[in-house]
C-alpha positions as CSV (number, residue, x, y, z in Angstrom):
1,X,13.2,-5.1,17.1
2,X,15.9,-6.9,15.9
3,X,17.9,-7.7,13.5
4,X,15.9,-11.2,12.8
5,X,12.6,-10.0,12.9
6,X,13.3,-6.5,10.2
7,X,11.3,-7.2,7.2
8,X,13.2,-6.4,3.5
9,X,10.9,-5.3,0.6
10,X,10.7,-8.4,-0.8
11,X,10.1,-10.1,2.0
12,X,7.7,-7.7,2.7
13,X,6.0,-8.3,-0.9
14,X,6.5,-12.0,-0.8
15,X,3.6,-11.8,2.4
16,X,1.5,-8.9,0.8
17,X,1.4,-11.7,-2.2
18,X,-0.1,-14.3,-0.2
19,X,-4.0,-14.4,0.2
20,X,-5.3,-14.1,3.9
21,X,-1.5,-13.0,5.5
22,X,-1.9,-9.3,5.4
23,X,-4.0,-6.2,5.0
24,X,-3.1,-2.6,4.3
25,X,-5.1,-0.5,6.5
26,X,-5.8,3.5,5.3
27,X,-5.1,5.4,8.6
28,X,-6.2,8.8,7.3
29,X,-6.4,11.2,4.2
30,X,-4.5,13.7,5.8
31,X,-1.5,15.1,5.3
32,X,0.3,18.5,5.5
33,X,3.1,18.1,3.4
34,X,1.1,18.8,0.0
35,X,3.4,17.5,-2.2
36,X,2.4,17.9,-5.9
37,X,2.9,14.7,-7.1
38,X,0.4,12.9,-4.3
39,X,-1.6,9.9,-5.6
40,X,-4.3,10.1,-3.0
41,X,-4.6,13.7,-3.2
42,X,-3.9,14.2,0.2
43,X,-4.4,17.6,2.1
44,X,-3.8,19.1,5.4
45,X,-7.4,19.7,5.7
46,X,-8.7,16.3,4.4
47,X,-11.0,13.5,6.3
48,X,-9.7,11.5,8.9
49,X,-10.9,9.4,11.9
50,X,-14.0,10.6,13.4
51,X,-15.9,6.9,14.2
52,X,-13.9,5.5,16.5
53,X,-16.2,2.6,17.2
54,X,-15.8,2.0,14.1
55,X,-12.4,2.4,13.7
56,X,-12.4,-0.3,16.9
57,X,-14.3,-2.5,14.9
58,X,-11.9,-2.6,12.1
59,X,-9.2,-3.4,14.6
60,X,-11.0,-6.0,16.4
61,X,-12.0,-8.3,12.5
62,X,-7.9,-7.7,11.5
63,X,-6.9,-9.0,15.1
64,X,-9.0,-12.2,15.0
65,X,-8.0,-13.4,11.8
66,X,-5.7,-16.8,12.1
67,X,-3.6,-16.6,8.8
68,X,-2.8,-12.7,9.1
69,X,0.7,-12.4,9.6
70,X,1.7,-8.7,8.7
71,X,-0.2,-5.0,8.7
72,X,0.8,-2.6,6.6
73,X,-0.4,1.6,8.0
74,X,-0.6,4.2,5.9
75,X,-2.4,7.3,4.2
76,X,-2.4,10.4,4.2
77,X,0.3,10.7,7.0
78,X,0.1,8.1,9.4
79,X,1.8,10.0,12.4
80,X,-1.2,12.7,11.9
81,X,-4.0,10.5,13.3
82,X,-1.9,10.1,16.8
83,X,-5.2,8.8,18.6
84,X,-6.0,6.0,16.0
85,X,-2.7,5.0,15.4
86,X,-1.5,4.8,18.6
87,X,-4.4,2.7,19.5
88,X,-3.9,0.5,15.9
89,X,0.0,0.0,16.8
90,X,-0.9,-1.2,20.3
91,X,-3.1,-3.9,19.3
92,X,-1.3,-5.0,16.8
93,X,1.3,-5.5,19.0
94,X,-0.9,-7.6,21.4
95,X,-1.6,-9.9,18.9
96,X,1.6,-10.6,17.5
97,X,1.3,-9.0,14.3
98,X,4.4,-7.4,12.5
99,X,3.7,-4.4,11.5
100,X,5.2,-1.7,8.3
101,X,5.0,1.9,8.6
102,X,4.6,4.2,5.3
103,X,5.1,7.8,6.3
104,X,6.9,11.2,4.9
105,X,9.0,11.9,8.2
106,X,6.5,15.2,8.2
107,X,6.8,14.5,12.1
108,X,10.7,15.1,12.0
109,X,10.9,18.8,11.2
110,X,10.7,20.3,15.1
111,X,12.7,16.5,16.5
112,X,11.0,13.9,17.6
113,X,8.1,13.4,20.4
114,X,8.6,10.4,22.4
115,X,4.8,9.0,21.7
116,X,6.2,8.7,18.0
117,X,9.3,6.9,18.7
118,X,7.5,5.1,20.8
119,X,5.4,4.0,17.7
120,X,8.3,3.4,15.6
121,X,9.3,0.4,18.1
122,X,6.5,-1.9,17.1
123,X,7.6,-1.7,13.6
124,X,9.8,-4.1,12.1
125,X,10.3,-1.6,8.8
126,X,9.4,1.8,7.6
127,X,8.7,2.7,4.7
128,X,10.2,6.5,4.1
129,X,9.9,8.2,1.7
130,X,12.0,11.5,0.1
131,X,11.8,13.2,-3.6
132,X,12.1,16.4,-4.9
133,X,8.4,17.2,-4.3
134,X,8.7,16.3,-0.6
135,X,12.0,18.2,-0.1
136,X,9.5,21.3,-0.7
137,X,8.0,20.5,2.6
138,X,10.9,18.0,4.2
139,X,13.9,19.5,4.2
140,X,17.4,17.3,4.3
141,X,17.7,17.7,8.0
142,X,14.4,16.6,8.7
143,X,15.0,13.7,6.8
144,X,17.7,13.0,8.5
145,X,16.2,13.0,11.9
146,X,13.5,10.7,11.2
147,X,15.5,7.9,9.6
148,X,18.1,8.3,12.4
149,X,14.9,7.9,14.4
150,X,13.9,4.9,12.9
151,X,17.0,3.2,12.8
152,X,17.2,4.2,16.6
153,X,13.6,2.5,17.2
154,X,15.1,-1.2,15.7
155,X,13.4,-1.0,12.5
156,X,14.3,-1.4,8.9
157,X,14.0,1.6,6.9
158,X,12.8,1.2,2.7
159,X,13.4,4.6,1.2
160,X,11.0,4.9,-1.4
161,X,12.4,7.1,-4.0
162,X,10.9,8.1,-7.4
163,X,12.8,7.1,-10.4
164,X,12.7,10.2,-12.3
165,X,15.5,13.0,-13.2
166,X,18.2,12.5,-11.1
167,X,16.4,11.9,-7.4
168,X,18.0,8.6,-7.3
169,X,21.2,9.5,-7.3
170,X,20.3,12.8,-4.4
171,X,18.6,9.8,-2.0
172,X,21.5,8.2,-2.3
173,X,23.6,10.4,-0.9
174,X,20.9,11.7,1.7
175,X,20.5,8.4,3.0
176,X,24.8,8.6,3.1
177,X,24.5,11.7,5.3
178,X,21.9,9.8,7.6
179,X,23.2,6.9,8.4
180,X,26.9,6.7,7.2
181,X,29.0,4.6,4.8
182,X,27.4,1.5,6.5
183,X,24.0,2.4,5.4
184,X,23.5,-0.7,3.7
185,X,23.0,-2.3,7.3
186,X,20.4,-0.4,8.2
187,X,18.0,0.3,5.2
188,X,17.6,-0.1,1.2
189,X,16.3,2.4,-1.6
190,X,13.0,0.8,-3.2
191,X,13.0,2.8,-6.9
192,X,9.3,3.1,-7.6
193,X,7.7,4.6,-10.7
194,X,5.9,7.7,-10.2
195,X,2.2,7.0,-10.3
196,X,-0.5,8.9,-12.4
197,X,-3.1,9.0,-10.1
198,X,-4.6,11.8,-7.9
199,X,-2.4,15.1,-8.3
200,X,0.2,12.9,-9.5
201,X,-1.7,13.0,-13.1
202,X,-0.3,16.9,-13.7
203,X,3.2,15.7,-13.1
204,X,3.8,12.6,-14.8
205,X,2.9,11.3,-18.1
206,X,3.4,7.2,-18.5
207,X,3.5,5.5,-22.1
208,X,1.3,2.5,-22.6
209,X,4.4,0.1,-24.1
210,X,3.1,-3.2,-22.5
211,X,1.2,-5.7,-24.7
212,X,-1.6,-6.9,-22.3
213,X,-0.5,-10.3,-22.4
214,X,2.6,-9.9,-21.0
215,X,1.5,-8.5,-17.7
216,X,2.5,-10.7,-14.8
217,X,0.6,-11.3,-11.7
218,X,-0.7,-8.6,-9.3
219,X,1.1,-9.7,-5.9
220,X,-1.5,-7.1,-3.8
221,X,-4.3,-8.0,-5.7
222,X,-4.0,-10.7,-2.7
223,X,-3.9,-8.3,0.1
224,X,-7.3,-5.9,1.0
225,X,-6.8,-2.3,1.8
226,X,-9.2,-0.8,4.5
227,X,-9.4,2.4,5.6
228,X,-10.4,4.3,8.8
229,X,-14.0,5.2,7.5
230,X,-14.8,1.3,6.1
231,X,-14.2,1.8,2.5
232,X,-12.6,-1.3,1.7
233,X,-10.6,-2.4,-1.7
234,X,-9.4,-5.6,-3.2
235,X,-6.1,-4.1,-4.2
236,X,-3.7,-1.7,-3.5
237,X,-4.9,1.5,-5.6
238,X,-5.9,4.1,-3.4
239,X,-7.9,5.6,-6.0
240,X,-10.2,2.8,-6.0
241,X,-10.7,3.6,-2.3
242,X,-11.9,7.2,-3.1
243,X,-14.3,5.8,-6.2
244,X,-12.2,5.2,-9.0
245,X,-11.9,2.3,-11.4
246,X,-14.9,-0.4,-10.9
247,X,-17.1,-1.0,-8.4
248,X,-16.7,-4.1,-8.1
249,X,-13.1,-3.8,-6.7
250,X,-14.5,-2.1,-3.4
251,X,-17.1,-2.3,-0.8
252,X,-18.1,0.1,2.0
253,X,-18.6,-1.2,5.4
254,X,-20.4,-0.3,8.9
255,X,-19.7,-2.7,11.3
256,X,-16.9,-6.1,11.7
257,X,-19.6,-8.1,10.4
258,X,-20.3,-6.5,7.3
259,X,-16.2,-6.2,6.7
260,X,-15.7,-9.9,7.2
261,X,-18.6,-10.1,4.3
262,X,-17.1,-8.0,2.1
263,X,-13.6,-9.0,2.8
264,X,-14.9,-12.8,2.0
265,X,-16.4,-11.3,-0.8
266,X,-13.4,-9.7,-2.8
267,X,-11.3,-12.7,-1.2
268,X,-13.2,-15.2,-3.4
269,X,-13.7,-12.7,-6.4
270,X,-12.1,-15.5,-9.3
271,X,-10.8,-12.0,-11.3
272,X,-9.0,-11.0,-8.5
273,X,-7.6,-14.5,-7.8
274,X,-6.5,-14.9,-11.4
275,X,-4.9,-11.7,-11.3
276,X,-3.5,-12.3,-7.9
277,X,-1.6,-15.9,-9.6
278,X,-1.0,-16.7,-12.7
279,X,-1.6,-13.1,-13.4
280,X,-3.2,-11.1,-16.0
281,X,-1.9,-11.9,-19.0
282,X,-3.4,-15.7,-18.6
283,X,-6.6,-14.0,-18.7
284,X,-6.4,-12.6,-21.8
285,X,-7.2,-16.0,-22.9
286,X,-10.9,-15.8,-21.9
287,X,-12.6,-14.6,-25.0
288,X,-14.1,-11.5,-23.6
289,X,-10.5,-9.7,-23.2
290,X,-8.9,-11.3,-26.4
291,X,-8.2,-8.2,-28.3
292,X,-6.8,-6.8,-24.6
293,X,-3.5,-9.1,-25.6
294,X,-2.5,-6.8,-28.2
295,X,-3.4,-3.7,-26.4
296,X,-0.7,-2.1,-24.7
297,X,-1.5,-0.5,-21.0
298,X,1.2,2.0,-19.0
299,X,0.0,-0.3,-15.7
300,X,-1.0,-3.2,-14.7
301,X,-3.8,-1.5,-13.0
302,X,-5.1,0.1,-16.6
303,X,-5.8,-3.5,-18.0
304,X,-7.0,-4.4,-14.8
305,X,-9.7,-2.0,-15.0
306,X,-10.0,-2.4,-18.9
307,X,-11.2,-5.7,-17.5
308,X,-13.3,-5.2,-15.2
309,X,-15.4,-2.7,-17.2
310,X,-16.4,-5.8,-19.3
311,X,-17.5,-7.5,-16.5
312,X,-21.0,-7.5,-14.6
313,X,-21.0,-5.6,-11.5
314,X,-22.7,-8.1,-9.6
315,X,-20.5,-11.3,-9.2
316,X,-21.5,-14.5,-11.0
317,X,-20.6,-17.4,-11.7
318,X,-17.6,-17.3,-14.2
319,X,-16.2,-21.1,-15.2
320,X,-13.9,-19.7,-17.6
321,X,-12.4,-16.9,-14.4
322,X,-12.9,-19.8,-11.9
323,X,-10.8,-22.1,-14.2
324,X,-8.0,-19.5,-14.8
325,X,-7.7,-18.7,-11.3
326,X,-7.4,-22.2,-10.4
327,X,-4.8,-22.4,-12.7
328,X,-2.7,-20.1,-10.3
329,X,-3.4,-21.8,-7.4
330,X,-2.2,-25.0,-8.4
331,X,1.2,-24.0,-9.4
């Protein structure tokens, strides 16, 4: 990679937030690191790719798609599914598409095997990520190695880092000891807010201090997540994935054809285009989530699924939705 072609966060956010230009797509649930604060509730024992046709499938309705521009591969721990994910970076690379890594640097702790730097090269950025809970399982040195890695493979590296205690101020100066005083050049810290769902909700407790209608637009309410076994969401909330929150937010698929249905499906959803642009808050003005204005919600995805529960499982025809939603699309 180079320098031109590294994708920033916001860059990377400013695709994620446009309809048809990117997916997410759920490598695996597995993971060994076992940190306690996991929002999947990932495990070293848990699924993973076993329908590889599939899997192929999958990979051969994200491929053909004309406006997709950018895959974002993740879990679980990507780098512990090497058969799928080599096979996913590859033809992703065949067809052009820029591709964004999300992994723990798990594979670091023993150095680093040439088939995974040799995934790491058809990235333009990587996602890394580094916290108390993960220095459990990830020591500093390990860390070390796979952002100097990374850097060495051409891509961008995001550290994502938990604001909470004092870990901002330790990646900092991990990320120092990795890639020197110049580190700026080479990658940024993303401060993300520690997330309540799967094990996560032992660890962290979030306030609801947000009046409903002041909630912004839901950029990756625009971008699908898929993962490996066909469970597909409209958003970005892996507990969705795994059967949380409403129905209507996910589908499960068996074959390309059935993905593209359910993909056109969600796509054309006029809640999920309303929340995607002008955003929640403007919906507040149809009368069925009125007295959800007041409300205050720790999330965005809490008066998203406040929402939904008032809402038919079945789509229909919504003027009032379609009319909101349009109001997003024409500014």
């Amino acid at each position: 990679m180079t320098e031109a072609t590294r994708l920033s966060h916001a860059e990377i956010e400013a695709i994620r937030g446009s309809k048809g230009q990117s997916v997410l797509l759920f490598l695996t649930d597995r993971c060994p690191v076992g940190c306690a604060h996991c929002s999947v509730d990932s495990r070293r024992d848990s699924p993973t790719i076993t329908d590889f046709e599939l899997f192929e499938a999958i990979l051969d309705w994200i491929v053909a798609q004309p406006t997709m521009r950018l895959i974002g591969i993740s879990g679980g721990e990507p780098f512990v599914e090497r058969r799928g994910l080599e096979r996913a970076v590859q033809r992703f690379a065949e067809a052009g598409l820029r591709q964004v890594m999300f992994t723990s640097g798990v594979w670091a702790k023993q150095g680093v095997a040439p088939w995974i730097s040799a995934a790491l090269a058809h990235c333009e950025t990587v996602y890394l990520s580094t916290d108390a809970f993960h220095a459990r399982a990830i020591d500093d040195a390990s860390f070390v190695r796979a952002a100097r890695a990374i850097t060495d493979a051409g891509a961008w590296i995001i550290v994502q880092a938990l604001d909470h205690a004092d870990n901002l101020d330790r990646v900092a100066a991990l990320v120092r000891t990795a890639l020197g005083d110049g580190w700026e050049s080479l990658a940024e810290i993303n401060r993300i807010v520690p997330l309540t769902n799967g094990r996560g909700a032992s660890q962290f407790d979030r306030a609801a201090t947000t009046p409903g209608r002041d909630f912004g637009r839901c950029r990756l309410s625009a971008s699908p997540t898929i993962r490996y076994d066909g469970a597909v969401s409209g958003c970005c909330n892996e507990s969705v994935l795994r059967g949380g929150g409403p129905a209507r937010l996910r589908a499960r698929v068996r074959n390309r054809d059935e993905l593209a249905a359910a993909i056109d499906a969600l796509s054309a959803d006029p809640v999920l285009r309303a929340i995607a642009s002008p955003g929640l808050g403007l919906l507040t003005l149809d009368p069925r989530f009125a007295d959800l204005a007041d409300r205050r919600f720790a999330s965005d995805c809490d008066l998203c699924w406040a929402m939904f529960d008032r809402l038919p499982a079945e789509r229909a025809p919504e003027p009032l939705l379609e009319a909101i939603a349009a109001m997003g699309a024409a500014s």
